[in-house]
C-alpha positions in Angstrom: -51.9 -1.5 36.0 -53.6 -1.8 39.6 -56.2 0.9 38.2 -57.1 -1.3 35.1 -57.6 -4.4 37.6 -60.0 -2.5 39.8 -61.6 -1.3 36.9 -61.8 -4.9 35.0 -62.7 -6.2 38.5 -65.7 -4.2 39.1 -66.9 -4.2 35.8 -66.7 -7.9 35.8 -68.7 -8.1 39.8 -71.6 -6.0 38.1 -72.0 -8.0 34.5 -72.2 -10.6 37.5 -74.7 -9.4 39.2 -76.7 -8.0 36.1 -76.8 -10.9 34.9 -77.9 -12.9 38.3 -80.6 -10.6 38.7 -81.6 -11.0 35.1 -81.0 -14.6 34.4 -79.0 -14.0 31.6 -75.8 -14.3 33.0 -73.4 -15.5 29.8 -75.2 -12.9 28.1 -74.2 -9.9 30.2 -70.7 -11.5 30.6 -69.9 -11.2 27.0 -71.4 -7.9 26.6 -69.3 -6.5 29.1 -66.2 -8.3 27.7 -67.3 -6.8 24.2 -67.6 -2.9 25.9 -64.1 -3.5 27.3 -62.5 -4.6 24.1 -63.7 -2.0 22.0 -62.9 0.4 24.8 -59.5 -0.5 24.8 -59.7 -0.7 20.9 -60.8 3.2 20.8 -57.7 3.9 23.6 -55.2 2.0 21.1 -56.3 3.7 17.7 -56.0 6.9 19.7 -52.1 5.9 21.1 -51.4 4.9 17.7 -52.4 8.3 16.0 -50.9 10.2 18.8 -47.8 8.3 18.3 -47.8 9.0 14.7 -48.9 12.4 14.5 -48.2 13.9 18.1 -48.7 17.7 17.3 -52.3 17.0 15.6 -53.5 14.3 17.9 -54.0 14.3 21.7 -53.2 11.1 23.7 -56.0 9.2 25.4 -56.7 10.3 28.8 -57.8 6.5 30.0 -56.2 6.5 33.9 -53.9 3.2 33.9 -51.5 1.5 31.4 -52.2 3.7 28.9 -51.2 6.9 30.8 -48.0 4.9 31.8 -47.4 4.1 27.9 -47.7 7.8 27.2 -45.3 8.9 29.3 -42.8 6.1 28.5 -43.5 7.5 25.0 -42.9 10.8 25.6 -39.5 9.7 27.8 -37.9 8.3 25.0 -39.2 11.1 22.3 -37.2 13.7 24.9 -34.1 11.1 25.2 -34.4 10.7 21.4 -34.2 14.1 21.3 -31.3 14.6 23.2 -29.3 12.2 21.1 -30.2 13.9 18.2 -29.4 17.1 19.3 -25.7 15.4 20.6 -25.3 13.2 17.2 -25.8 16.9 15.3 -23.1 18.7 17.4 -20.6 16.0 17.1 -21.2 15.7 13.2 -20.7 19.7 13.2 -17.5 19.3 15.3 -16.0 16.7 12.7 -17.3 18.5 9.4 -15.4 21.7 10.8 -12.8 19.7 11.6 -12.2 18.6 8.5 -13.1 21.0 6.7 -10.2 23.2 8.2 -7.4 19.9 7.0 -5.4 21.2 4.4 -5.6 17.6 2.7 -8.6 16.8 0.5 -11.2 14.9 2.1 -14.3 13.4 0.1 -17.0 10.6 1.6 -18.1 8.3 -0.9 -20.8 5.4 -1.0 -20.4 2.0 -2.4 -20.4 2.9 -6.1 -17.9 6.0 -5.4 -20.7 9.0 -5.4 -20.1 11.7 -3.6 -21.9 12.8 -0.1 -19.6 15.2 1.3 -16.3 17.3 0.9 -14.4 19.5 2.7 -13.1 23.2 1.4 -9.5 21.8 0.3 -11.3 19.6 -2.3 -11.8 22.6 -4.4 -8.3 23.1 -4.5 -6.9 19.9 -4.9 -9.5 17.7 -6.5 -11.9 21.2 -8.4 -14.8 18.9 -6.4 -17.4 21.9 -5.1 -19.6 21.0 -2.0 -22.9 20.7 -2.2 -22.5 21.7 -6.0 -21.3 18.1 -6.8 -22.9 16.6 -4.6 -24.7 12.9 -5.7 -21.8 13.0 -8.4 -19.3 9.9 -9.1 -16.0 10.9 -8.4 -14.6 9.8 -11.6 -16.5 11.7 -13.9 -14.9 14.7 -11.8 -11.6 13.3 -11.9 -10.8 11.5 -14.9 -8.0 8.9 -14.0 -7.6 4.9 -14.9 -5.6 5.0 -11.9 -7.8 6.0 -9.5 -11.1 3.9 -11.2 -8.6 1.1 -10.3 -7.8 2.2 -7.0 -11.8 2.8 -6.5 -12.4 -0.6 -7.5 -9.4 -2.6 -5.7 -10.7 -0.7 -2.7 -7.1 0.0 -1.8 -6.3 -3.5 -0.5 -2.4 -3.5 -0.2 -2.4 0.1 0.8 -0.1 1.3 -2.0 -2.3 4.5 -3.1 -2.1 6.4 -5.7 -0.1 9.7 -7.1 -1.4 11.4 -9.6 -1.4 15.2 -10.9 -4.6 17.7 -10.0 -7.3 17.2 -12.8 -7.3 21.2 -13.1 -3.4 22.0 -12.3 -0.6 19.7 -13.2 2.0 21.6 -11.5 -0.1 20.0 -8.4 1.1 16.5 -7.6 -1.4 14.6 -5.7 -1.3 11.4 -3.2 -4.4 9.8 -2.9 -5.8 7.2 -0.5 -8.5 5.4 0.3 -10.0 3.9 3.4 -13.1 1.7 3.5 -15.5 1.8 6.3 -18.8 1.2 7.7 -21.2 -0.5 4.9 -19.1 -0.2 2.1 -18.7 3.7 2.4 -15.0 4.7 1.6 -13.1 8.1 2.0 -11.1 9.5 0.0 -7.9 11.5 1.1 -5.8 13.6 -1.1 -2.7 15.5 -0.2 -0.3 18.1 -2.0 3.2 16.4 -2.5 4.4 19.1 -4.6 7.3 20.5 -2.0 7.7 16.8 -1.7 8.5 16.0 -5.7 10.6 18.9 -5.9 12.4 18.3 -3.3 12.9 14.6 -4.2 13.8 15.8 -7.8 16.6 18.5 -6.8 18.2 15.8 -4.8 18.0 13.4 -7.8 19.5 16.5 -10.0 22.4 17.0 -7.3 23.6 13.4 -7.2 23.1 13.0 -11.0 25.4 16.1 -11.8 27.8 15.8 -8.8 28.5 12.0 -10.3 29.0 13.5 -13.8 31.4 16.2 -12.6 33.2 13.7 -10.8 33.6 11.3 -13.7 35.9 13.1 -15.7 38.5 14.0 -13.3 38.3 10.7 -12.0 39.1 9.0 -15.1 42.0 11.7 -15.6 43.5 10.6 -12.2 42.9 6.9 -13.2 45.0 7.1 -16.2 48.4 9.1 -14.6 47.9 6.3 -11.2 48.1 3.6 -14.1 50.9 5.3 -15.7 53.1 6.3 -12.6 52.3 2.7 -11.5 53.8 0.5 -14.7 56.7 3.3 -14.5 57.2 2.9 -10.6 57.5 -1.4 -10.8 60.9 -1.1 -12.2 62.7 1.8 -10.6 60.2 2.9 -7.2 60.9 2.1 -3.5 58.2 -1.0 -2.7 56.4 1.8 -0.4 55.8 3.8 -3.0 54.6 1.4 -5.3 52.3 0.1 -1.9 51.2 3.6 -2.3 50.4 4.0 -5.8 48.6 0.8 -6.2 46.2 2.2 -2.6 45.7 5.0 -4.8 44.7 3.1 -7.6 42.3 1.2 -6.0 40.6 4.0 -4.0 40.3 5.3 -7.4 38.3 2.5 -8.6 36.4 2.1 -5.6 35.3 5.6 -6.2 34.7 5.7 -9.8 32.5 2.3 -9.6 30.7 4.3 -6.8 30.3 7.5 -9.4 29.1 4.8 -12.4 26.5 3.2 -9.9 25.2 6.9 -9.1 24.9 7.3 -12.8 23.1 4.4 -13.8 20.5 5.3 -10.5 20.0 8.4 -12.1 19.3 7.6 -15.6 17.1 4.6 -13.7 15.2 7.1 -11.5 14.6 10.0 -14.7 14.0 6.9 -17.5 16.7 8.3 -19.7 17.1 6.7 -22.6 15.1 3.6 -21.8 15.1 1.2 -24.7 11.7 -0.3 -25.3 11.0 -3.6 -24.0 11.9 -7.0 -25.5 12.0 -10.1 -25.7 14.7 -11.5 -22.8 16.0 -15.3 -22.6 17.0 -14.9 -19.1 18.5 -18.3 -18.9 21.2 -17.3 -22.0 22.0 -13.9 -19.7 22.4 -16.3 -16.3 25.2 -18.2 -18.0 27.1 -15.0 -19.4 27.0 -13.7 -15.5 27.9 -16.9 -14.4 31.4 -15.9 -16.3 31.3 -12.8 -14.8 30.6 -14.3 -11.6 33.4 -16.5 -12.1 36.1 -14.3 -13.0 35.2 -12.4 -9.8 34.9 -15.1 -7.6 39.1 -15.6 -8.8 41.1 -17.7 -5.6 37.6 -18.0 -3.8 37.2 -20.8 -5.5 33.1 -20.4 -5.3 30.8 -23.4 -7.3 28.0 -22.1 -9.2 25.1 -24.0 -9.8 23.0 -22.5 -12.3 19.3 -24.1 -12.9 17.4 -22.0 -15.4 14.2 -22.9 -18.0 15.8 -21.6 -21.2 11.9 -22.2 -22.7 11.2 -19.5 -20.2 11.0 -15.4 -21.0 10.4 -12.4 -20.4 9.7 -8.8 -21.6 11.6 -6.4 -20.5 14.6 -4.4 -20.7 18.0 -6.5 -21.4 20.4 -4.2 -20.2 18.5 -3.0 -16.9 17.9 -6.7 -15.9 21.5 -7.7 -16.6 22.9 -5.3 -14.2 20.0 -5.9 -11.7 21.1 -10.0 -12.0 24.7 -9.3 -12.1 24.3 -7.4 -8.8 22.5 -9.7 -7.2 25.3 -12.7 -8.0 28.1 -10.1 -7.6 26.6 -9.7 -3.7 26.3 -13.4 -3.6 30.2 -13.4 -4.3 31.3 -10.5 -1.8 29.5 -12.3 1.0 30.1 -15.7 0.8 33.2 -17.5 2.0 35.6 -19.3 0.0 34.8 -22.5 -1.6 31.0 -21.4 -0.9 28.2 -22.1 -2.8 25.9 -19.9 -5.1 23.1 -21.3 -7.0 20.9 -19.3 -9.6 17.3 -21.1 -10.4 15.2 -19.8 -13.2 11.6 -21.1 -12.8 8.1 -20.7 -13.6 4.7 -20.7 -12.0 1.2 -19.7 -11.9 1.8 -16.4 -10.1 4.9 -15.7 -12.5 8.6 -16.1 -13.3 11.4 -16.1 -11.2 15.1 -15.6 -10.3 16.2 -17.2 -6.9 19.9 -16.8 -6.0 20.7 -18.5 -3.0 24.1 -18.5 -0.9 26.0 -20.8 1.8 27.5 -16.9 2.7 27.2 -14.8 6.2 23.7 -14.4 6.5 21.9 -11.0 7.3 20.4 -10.4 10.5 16.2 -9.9 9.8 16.6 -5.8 11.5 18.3 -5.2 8.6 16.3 -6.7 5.9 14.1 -3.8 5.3 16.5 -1.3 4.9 18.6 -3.3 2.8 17.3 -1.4 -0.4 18.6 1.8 0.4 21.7 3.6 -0.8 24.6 3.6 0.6 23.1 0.9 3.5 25.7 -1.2 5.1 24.8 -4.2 7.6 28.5 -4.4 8.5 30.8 -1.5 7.2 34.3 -3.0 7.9 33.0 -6.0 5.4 31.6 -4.1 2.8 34.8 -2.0 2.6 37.2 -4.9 3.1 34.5 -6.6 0.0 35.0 -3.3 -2.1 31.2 -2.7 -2.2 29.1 0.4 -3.4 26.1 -0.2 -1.5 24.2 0.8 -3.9 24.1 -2.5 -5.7 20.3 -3.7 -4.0 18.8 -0.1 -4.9 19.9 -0.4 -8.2 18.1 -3.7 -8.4 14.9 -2.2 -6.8 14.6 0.6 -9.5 15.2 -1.9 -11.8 12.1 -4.5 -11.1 10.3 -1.3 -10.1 10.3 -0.5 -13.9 9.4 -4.5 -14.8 6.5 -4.7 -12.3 7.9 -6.8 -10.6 9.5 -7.4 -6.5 12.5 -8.4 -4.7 11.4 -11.1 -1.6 14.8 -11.2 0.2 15.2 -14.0 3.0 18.6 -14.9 5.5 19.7 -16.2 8.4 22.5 -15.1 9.8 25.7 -17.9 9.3 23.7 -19.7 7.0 23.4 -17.6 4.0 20.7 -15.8 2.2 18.0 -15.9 -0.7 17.1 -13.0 -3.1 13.7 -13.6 -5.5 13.3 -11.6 -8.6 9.1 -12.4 -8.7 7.6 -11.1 -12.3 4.1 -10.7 -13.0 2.8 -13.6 -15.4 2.0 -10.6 -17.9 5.7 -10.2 -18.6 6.1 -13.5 -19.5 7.3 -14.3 -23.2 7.4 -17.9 -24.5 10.4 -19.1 -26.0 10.9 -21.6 -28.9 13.0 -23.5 -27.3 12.5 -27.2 -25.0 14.2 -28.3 -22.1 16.4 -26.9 -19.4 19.8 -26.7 -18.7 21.9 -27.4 -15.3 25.8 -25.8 -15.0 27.9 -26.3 -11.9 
């Protein structure tokens, strides 16, 4: 920059005195203001082309700013450079990364086309890189479930199982993640060992119940005998005895029939088609039941229920899901207690609330609660003669009805359970009005 002020300096001092010594002094100023401007015209058009084109073009060779430009220029072409050469070698490291994961991995765009796979998508999804490249996933693998996944852009992060479009021995888990720009990728992993696994374990349990059933029922029938026989002639210890047995024996075989019923649940055996269900007619027959079981407890049931509100579903799956839920209610709540069942409807669906006045359940256990064979306190489940498998069964159940169980307590001060059903398995009934019991 000093060079170009020297240089504009002295070619301003002799337009001055050119023009002195001539008399035409604006005249010679503007013609050396006009020599400069196209001189630094010519040096711009020749950046610009060099900058453009540098292997065909030379930069100018004007001493000054425009020497300091081209250097700049050619500081940041060698840093640019660099980067690219970095950006390259870490893209490398990541595609061989991935393409050594065992798991399916595809990059998608916005609209679900495809711009990159690893080797494992051969396998899993039959997608070939760079063969299918620039092709929409879903014409490769034909699934609702995944267009739907594709389009919900996985918001509640449930995924997706499905089996291999060109194996269905395979079973696949799919996810995917969204990222930068609406980009997503897909992931899809062999859960195969996983299934079977899962299924032998059903298979145990379900035959290991059934086994168990017959002798049980054997044993339950010589108790009851040896039992009527022992009141009149027995030593009180060995009638103590005989009625332990007997109730171990029930305690045993409602354990076996809840098995059962998980079983048929989990493999859909013999699953009648949906119906029509008036929910608020099946809460008063539980209510009975509820009753009969509640016995010196002396528990007050307050049922609210919409008897114009429906549902489709199954009628013998939900009973046994309600009936557990008010059965619990029972177990867990002291004497004279309160237990109150509302049937209601809304905008986001139908529902069954059943609320107690009973022990509460600390929040740690909340999410566990669904699993067999889970106990917050085992003392008081045994001393309440419960399966613990009453709240799984109820899962399996709604699973099957779309629908979800919202569970919410406070320890001493009693606990809520909410059946939520979607508003596509409502079904109008005829008739008006609701009903209250107590």
């Amino acid at each position: 920059m000093r060079e170009d002020a020297v240089r504009l300096l002295l070619a301003g001092l002799s337009a001055l005195l050119i023009g002195w010594f001539s008399g035409h002094l604006t005249v010679a100023l503007l013609v050396a203001a006009c020599i400069a401007l196209v001189w630094q015209t010519r040096d711009l058009h020749r950046l610009l082309r060099w900058v453009r084109h540098p292997k065909r073009t030379t930069p100018p060779s004007s001493p000054g700013i425009f020497t300091a430009l081209v250097d700049e220029i050619d500081d940041l072409r060698e840093r640019n450079k660099s980067r690219k050469k970095r950006l390259s070698r870490y893209l490398k490291q990541f595609r061989r990364a991935t393409a050594a994961l065992p798991d399916a991995t595809v990059v998608l765009d916005s609209s679900g086309t495809i711009e990159w796979a690893n080797g494992a998508a051969v396998r899993l999804l039959n997608v070939r890189w760079p063969r299918d490249a620039r092709q929409r996933i879903t014409h490769l693998v034909r699934h609702p479930e995944l267009a739907r996944l594709l389009e919900a852009g996985e918001a509640d992060g449930s995924g997706l199982e499905i089996q291999a479009p060109h194996d269905p021995s395979i079973e696949l888990s799919i996810r995917v993640a969204p990222y930068e720009q609406g980009n997503r990728l897909l992931v899809a992993r062999d859960v195969s060992r996983l299934h079977q696994l899962n299924q032998m374990r059903k298979d145990f349990v379900a035959n290991v119940s059934h086994e168990l059933r017959s002798p049980l029922t054997v044993l339950r029938g010589y108790l009851e005998m040896l039992t009527s026989d022992a009141q009149a002639s027995a030593a009180p210890e060995v009638q103590r005895a005989l009625e332990e047995m007997e109730h171990q024996t029930l305690c045993m075989q409602g354990i076996v029939d809840d098995l059962l019923l998980l079983a048929r649940l989990e493999h859909g055996e013999e699953r009648a088609d949906d119906g029509r269900v008036a929910v608020a007619e099946m809460l008063a027959e539980i209510r009975s039941e509820a009753v009969a079981a509640s016995g010196a407890s002396r528990h007050r049931f307050v049922v609210e229920a919409d008897p114009r509100l429906a549902i489709t579903g199954n009628a013998r799956e939900l009973h046994s899901a309600f009936a557990n839920l008010v059965l619990n209610a029972v177990r867990y709540t002291p004497d004279a207690g309160c237990i109150t069942l509302r049937w209601y409807g809304d905008d986001e669906g139908a529902h069954l609330r059943v609320e107690d006045t009973g022990v509460g359940i600390p929040p740690e256990h909340i999410p566990r609660l669904t699993e067999r064979f889970y106990r917050v306190d085992q003392g008081r489940s045994r001393e309440r003669g419960g399966t613990g498998l009453g709240l799984a069964i109820v899962k399996h159940v709604l699973d099957h009805h779309q629908a979800r169980l919202r569970i919410e307590s406070e320890p001493g001060k009693g606990s809520q359970f909410c059946c939520d059903f979607p508003p596509k398995r409502i079904y109008p009934a005829v008739e008006s009005g609701s009903q209250e019991t107590s």
